[in-house]
N, C-alpha and C positions, 0 to 999 in steps of 0.2 A: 589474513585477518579472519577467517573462517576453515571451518572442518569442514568435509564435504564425503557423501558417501556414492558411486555413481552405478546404476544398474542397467542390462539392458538383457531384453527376453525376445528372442526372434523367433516366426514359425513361418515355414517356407513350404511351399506344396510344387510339386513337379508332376509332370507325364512327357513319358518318351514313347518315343513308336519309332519299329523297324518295318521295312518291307524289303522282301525279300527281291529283286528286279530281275538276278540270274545266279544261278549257284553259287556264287563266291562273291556277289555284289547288293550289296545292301545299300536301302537309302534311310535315311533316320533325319527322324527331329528330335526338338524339345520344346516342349510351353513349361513354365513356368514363372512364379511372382514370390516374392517375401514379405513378410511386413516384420518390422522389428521398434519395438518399443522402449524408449530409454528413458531413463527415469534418474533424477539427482538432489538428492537431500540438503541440502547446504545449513550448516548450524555456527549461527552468531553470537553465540555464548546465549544469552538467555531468549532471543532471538531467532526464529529459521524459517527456514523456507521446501517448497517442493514444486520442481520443474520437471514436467515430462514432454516430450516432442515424439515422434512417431516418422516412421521413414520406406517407404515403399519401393521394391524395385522388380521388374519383369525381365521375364530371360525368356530367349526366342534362339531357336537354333536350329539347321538344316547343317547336312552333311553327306559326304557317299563314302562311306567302308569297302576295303576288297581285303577276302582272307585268303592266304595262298596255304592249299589243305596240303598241298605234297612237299613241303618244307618243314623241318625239324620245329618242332613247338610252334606250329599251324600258326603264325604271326599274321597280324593285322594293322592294315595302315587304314586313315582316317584323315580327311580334308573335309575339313567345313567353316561356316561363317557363325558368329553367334550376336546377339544382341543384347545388351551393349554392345555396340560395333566392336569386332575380335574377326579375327582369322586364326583358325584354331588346325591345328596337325599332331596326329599322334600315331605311334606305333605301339602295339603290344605285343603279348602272347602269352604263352599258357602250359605248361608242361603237368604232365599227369602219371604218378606215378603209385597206383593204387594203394592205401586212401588216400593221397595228399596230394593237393593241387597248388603249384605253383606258379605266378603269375607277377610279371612284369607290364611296366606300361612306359613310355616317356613322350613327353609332347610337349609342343612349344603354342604360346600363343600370343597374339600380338595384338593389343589394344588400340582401338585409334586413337591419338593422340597422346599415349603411354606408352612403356618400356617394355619390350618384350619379357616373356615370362617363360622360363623353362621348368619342366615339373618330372618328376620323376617317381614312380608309385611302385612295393614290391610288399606281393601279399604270397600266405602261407592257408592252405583250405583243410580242413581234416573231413572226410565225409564219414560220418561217424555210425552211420546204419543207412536204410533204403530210405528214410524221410531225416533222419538230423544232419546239418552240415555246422561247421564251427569255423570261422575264418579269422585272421589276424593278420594287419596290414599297416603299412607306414607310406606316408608320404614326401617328399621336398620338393619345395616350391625356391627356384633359385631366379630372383630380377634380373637381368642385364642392363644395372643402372646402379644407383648409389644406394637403391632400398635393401632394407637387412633380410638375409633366406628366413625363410618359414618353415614347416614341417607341422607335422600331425600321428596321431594314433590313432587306430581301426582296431574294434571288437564286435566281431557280428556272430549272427545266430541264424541260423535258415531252416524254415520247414516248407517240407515239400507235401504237397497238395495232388497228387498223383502220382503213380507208379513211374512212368515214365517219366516225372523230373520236368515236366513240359510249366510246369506253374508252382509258384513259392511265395510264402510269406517271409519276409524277413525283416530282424529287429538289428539295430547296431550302433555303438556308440563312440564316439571321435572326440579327442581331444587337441587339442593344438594351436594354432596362432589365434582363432576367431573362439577361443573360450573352451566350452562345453556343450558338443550336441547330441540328442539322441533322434532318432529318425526309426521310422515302419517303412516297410517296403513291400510291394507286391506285385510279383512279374508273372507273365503268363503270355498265352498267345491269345488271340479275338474270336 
């Protein structure tokens, strides 16, 4: 009985932190929160309306990483906890074949009281001079439950902020199951 039009605009802020515990052993977190604003036009012929409601959620995460440096494409395993309650594992690595860096990841993660989730990520890097890097990446996201697989696209851009590579700005934009995002980034050491 009505036409309806529905929007919704999220902005999410994160900080991660590594610390290094022993050469190949790292401990990491995560803080982060989102707030996302949805918004919905409903039109009753001469008639309408506008509803908006707003939705909040925090992310908290510990973990311990070990990279084993004398195996072929220096792969990394990853156990930790996150909040929303999860148990989260994953493995990657990284092969580098000057300029191009490419990079694997797969992890599984288990929600309490949800389905476990298998992910699987495989990006391509171009280091394009001593400060530009150019990246392009894919994700899938596979349930182990009745929900439908997901998947996404990666476009990134990176400047480096020192000679040594030690700190970066970076822009990048994904597309895929949750919409349209684009996102700044900035890593470095403290």
């Amino acid at each position: 009985p009505y036409a309806f039009l529905r929007v919704g605009h999220g902005l999410s802020l994160s900080l991660g932190l590594s610390y290094r515990v022993a050469p190949d052993l790292f401990l990491e977190g995560r803080l982060g929160g989102g707030y996302t604003l949805f918004g919905e036009r409903r039109d009753y012929g001469e008639v309408g309306e506008v509803l908006w409601r707003g939705e909040g959620r925090p992310s908290l995460g510990v973990g311990l990483a070990y990279r084993f440096p004398d195996l072929w494409g220096r792969p990394r395993v990853r156990l930790g906890l996150g909040y929303p309650w999860a148990l989260e594992g994953e493995a990657s690595g990284s092969l580098l074949r000057d300029p191009v860096v490419a990079t694997w990841a797969l992890g599984v993660s288990y929600p309490r009281g949800g389905v476990p989730l298998l992910g699987l990520g495989l990006g391509l890097s171009l280091v394009a001079n001593e400060v530009w890097s150019l990246g392009l990446g894919t994700s899938l996201s596979l349930p182990l439950g009745l929900e439908p697989p997901g998947g996404a696209l990666l476009l990134r851009a990176g400047y480096a902020l020192d000679p040594e590579g030690k700190g970066e700005v970076g822009v990048w934009v994904r597309y895929g199951d949750g919409g349209f995002a684009l996102g700044l980034e900035l890593t470095g050491p403290l």
